[in-house]
N, C-alpha and C positions, 0 to 999 in steps of 0.2 A: 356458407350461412351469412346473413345477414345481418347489421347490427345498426342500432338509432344514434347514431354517433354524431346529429349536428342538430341545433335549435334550428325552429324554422324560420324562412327569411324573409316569406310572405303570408300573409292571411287577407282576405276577401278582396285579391289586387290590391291590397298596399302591403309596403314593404315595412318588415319586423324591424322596430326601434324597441329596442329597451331602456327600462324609466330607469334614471340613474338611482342609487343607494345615497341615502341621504349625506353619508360622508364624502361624496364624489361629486355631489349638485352643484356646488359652486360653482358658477360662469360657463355650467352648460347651456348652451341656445336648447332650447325644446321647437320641435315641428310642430305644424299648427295640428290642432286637436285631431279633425277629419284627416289629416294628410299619411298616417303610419299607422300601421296596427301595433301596439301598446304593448309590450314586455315586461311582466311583472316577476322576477326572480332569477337570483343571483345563485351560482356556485355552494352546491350542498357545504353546511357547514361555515360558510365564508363571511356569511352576514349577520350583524346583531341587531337587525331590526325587523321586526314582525311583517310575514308578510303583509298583513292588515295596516300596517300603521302604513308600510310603501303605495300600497293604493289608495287610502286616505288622501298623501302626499300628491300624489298625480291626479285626483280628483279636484283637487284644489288648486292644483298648478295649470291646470289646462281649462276651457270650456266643456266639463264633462259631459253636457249634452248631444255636441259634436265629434263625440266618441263612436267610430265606425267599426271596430274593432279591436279584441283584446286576445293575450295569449298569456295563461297562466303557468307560469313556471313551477319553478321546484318550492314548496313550502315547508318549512321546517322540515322535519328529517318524514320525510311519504313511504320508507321504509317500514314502519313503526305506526305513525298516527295518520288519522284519514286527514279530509282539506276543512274541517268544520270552521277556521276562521276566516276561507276562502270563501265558503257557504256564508257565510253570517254577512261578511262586506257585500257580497253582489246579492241579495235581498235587502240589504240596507238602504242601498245603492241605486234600487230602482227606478225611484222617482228620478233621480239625475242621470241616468247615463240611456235618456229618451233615443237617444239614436243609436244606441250599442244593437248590429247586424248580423256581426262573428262574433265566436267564443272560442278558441281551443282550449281544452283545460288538460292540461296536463305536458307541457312542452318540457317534457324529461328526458334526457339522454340515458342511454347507457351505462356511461362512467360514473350518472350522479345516483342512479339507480337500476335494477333490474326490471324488466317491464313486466315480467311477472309478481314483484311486491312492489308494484308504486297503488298504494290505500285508496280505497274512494269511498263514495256513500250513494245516498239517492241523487239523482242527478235529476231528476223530473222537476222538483221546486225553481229550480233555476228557468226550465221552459217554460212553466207557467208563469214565473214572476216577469218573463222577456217576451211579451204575445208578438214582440214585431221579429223576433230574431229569425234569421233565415238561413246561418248555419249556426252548425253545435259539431263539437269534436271533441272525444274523451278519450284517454290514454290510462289502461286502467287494468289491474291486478289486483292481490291482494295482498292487506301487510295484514302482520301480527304483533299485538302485544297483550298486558292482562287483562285488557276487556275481552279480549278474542279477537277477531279476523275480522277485519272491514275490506268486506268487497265492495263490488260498483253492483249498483242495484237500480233498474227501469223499470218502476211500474206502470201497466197502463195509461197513456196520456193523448191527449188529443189536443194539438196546435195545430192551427189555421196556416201560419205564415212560413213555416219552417220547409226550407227547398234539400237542404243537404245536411246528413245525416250520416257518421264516421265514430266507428267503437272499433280502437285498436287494441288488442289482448294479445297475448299468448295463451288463453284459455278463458273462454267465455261459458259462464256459466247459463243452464237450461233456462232461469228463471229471466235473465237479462234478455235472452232471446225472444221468448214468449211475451216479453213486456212489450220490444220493438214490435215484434210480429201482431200485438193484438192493439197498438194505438193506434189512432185518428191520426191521418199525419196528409190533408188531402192536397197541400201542395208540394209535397218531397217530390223533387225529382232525383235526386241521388243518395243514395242507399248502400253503406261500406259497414260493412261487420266482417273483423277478425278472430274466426271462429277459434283457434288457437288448438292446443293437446288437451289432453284429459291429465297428463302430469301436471299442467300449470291450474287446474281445475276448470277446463274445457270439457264438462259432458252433456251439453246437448246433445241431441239429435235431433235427426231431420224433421220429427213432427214437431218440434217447438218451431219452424221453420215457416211452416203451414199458412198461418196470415201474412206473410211476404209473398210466397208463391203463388198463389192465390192471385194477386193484385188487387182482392177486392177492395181493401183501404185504400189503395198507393195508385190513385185512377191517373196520378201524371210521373208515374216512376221511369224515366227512362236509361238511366244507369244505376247496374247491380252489381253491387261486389260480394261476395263469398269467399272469401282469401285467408289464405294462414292456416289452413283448414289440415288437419289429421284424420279427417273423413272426408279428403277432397272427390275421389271415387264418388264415393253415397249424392253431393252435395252435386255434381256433374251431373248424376244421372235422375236426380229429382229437378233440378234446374231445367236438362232437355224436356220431361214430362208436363214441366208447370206452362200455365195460364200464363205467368207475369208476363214470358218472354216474348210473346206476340209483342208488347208497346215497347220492348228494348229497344233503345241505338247500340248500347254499351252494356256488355257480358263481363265480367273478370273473376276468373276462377285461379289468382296465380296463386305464387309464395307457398303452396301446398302439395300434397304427396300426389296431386295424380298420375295416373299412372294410363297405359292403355286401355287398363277398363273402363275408366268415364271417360277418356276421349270417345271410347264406342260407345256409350249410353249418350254421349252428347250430342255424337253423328247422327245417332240410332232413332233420337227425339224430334222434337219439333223442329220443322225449318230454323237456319241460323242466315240466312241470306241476306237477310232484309237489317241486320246486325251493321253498323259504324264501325268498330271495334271487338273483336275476342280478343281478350289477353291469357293467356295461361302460362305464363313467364313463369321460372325456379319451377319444372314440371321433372317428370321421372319417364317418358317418353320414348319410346323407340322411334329410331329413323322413319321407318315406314310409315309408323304411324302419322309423325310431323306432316311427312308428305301427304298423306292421306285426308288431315285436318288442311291442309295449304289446297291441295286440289280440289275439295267439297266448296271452299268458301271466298279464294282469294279473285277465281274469277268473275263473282260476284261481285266485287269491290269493297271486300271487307278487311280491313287491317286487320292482320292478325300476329300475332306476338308468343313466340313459342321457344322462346329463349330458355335453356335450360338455365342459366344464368350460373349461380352458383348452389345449383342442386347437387350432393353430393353424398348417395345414400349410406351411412353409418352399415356395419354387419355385424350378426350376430351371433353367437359361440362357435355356431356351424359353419360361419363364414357366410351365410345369407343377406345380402343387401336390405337395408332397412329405409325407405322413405324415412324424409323429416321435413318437417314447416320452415318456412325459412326464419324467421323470427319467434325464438321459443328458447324451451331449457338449452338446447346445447349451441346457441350462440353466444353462450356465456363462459 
């Protein structure tokens, strides 16, 4: 199994600098504005200063205009409360951070959190308040406290400039799916959903799916991911059937249970030839089959990536092997 055990080190080609905590600024040099993608949070617990007031602080230390990219860390305790004063600064914030191009929101490890309770909320206001932004990346579960449960939540939305497009879960709920799948989005070309388990509250299915596969919104989609998936089978065999995959360079179907059933529905579907890249890495695979997928596609000139990696199916009372996602409940 797999596990999120390092911040990231780069976002949109630049390299991840993190804004120092106000007790630590002293006689630090800061990089020039445009030069690093911007790290906002410190070590769950560790700091006593509001995320809000750290970006404040880096807005005004730097030429905030000039800002190419940002990576939002851990915020007060994401176990527990959603990011609303994360929400609040970056609408506040829009008129100055004219050049902001990337966003990861959610740059949570493991140790500081579970990727199935790191909190979220509507995440749309942020696309619409950033028309120029041209990626977005959320990392996103559910917490609980007495208000109730704050998921991540997409409703329909239509951005013009937005090229890549990444929701990493351990359970993605129907409604989040159907939000991506029914927006405007006509210059994405990359497209990553982590569809996750149904224990983490992963229950889509395939027809929330339907406006992706399609391609009729996504006229420049040319890499699709489907990964983490507990219906990797289902999501194979609807992938080989769909429309999109005519305009693929780039397929990735890894990190999930498949097994040699969707490899056959994926053989069994539309041409894969004309494919860059298949990845279906941390797969449940038989030899033959591997073979089978390497001889349909490699003399084609397709990379193809079939690493079981660290797939390693759980059993159950009977002692029957159990597929599992690679990133979910029992990476923890």
């Amino acid at each position: 199994m797999r596990t999120q055990d390092d911040h990231l080190t780069e976002l949109y080609g630049l390299p991840a600098f993190t804004f120092p905590e106000e007790r630590d600024a002293a006689g630090v040099a800061l990089p020039e504005a445009d030069a690093v993608a911007w790290r906002i949070g410190y070590e769950r617990w560790s700091s006593g200063e509001r995320w809000k007031d750290t970006f404040e602080r880096l807005c005004a230390a730097v030429d905030s205009a000039r800002i190419r990219a940002l990576i939002i860390g851990i915020w007060g305790d994401p176990e527990d409360t959603e990011p609303d004063e994360v929400m609040e600064a970056f609408l506040d914030a829009r008129d100055r951070l004219t050049g902001l191009r990337s966003l990861f929101f959610g740059d949570i490890t493991d140790e500081e959190c579970r990727l199935s309770r790191i909190g979220q909320t509507d995440v749309t206001p942020l696309l619409a308040s950033y028309p120029a932004l041209e990626e977005f990346s959320v990392r996103a579960g559910e917490s609980y406290d007495m208000e109730g449960l704050h998921p991540l939540r997409f409703p329909r939305i239509r951005h013009d400039a937005l090229r890549r497009l990444v929701v990493e879960s351990a359970g993605l709920r129907g409604h989040v799916l159907r939000g991506v799948s029914e927006s405007e989005l006509p210059a994405l070309e990359h497209l990553e959903l982590w569809l996750g388990a149904r224990d983490d509250g992963g229950d889509g299915e395939i027809a929330d799916l339907a406006g992706i596969l399609s391609g009729h919104r996504l006229p420049r989609l040319r890499s699709l991911a489907l990964r983490n998936s507990e219906m990797q089978d289902e999501v194979a065999a609807a992938v080989g059937a769909a429309p999109v995959i005519a305009g693929l360079d780039a397929l990735d179907l890894s990190l999930g249970t498949l097994t040699d059933t969707g490899a056959e529905a994926l053989l069994s579907g539309q041409p894969l030839t004309h494919l860059r890249k298949l990845d279906l890495h941390h797969n449940y695979l038989s030899e033959p089959m591997r073979q089978r997928v390497r001889d349909a596609l490699e003399p084609a000139g397709v990379e193809v990536d079939l690493e079981p990696s660290d797939a390693e199916a759980e059993k159950d009372e009977n002692g029957v092997p159990v597929p599992s996602i690679s990133v979910g409940p029992l990476t923890y």
